[in-house]
C-alpha positions in Angstrom: 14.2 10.5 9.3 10.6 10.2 10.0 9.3 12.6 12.5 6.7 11.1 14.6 8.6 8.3 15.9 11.3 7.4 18.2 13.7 4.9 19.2 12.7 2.9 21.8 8.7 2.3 19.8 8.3 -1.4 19.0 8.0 -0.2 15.1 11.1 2.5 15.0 13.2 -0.1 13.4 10.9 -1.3 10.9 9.8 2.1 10.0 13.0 3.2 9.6 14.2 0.2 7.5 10.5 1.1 5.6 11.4 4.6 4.9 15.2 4.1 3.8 13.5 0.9 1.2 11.4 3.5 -0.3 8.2 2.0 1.1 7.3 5.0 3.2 8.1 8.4 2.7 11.6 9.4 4.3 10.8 12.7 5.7 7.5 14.3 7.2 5.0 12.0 9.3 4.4 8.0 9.2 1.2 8.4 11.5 1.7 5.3 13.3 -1.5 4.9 14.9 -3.8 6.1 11.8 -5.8 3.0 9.9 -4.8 1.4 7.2 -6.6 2.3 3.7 -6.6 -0.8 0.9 -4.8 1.8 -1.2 -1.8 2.3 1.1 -1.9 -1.7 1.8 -1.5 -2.0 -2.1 1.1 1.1 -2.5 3.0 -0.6 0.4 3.7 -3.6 -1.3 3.9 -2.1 -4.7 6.8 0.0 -3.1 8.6 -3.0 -1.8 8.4 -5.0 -4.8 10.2 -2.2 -6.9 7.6 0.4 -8.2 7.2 -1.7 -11.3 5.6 0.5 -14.0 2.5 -0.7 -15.0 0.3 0.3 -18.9 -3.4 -1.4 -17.8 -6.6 0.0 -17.0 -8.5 -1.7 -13.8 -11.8 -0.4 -14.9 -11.6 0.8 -11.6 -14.4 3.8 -11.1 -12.8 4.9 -8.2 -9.1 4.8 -8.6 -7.9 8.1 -10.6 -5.3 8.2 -12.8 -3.6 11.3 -11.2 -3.9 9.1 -7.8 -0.6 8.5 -6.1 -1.7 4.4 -5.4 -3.1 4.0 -9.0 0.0 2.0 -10.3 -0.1 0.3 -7.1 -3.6 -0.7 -7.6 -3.0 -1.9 -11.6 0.5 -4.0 -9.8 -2.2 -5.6 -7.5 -4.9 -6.3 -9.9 -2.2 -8.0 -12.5 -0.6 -9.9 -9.7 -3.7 -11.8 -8.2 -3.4 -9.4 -4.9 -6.9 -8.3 -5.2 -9.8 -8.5 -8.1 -11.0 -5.1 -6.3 -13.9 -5.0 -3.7 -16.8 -5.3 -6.5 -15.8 -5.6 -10.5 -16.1 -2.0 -11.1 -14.6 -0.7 -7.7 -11.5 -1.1 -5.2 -12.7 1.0 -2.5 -9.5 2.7 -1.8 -10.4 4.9 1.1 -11.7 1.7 3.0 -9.7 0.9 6.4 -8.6 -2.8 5.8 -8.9 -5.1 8.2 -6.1 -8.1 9.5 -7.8 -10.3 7.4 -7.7 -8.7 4.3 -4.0 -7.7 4.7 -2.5 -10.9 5.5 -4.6 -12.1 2.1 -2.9 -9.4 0.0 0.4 -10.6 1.5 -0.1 -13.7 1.2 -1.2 -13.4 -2.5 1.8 -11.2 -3.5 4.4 -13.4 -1.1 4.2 -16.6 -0.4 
């Protein structure tokens, strides 16, 4: 159960369905209306692909080990999702915009 939504919001269902798939947190807040970092874009697919354990180092200069996405980040680099936003960093913290989510999905989807 995800606390700061409701039935009746056009995204209850698909949170919901999110949180029992593992690809959001069951339990605690969602924050509906809060941006989108490229880290959580990357974790977020990462979750619904399986958590796939990952051995590579991105030479990411910004992507800690200890950090919860940096699996998520080495999934994405492997699979062609993202090359990072310059050769030595992936900018996690950046809010993404439309355009650069539907290119992730479409680069780990279709």
């Amino acid at each position: 159960v995800i606390e700061d939504i409701a039935p009746g919001q056009f995204y209850f269902d698909a949170v919901t369905w999110a949180a029992e798939q593992g690809i959001v947190e069951d339990g605690g807040s969602f924050r509906p209306s809060d941006p989108c970092t490229r880290a959580m874009a990357v974790e977020f697919m990462w979750r619904a692909e399986g958590c796939q354990a990952i051995a590579t180092d991105t030479g990411f200069t910004d992507v800690p080990a200890s950090a919860s996405y940096s699996t998520a980040v080495e999934w994405a680099v492997i699979y062609d999702i993202t090359t990072g936003a310059t050769d030595t960093t992936f900018e996690p913290d950046t809010v993404c915009t439309r355009a650069q989510i539907a290119t992730f999905l479409y680069r780990g989807f279709a």
